[in-house]
C-alpha positions, 0 to 999 in steps of 0.5 A: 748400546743395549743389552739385547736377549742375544748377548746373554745367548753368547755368554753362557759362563765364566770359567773359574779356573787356577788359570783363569784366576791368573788371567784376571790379574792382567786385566783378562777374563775367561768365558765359555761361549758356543762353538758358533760364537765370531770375536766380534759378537763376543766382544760385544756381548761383553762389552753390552752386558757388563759396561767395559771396554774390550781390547781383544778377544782371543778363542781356544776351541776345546775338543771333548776327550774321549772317556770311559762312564760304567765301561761303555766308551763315550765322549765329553762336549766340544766347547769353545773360550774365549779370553776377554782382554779389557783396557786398563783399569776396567774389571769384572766381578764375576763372584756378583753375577748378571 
């Protein structure tokens, strides 16, 4: 599988998080991915730009909370995750980077 231009446009980060960090423990990493983003992309994405096997892919749409910034009412941005769960024994460092 080659690592096409695509897939680095369905990863766009990690999510460094408490929980998240959790989560690696267990053989799952987060990443913030486009609302447009289907599992099967994600799951190939992951599985073309860092050599390991998906077991699942579960997506959390997360809805931007509505904010005050110097009194004037505004909007943070929608994003959506996804939880990458990896077979056993296959892990991703993502202290190194791509």
């Amino acid at each position: 599988m080659a690592i096409e231009p695509r897939h680095y446009d369905t990863i766009l980060s990690p999510v460094i998080t408490e929980k998240a960090t959790m989560l690696s423990e267990v053989d799952k990493v987060v990443f913030k991915v486009p609302l447009s983003a289907t599992k099967p992309q994600i799951k190939e994405a992951v599985e073309a730009l860092f050599k390991v096997k998906v077991n699942a892919v579960n997506t959390i749409r997360v809805l931007g909370k509505v904010k005050r910034f110097k009194g004037v009412l505004g909007k943070r941005v929608d994003f959506k995750k996804a939880i990458v769960t990896l077979n056993e024994g296959d892990s991703i460092d993502l202290s190194t980077g791509l």
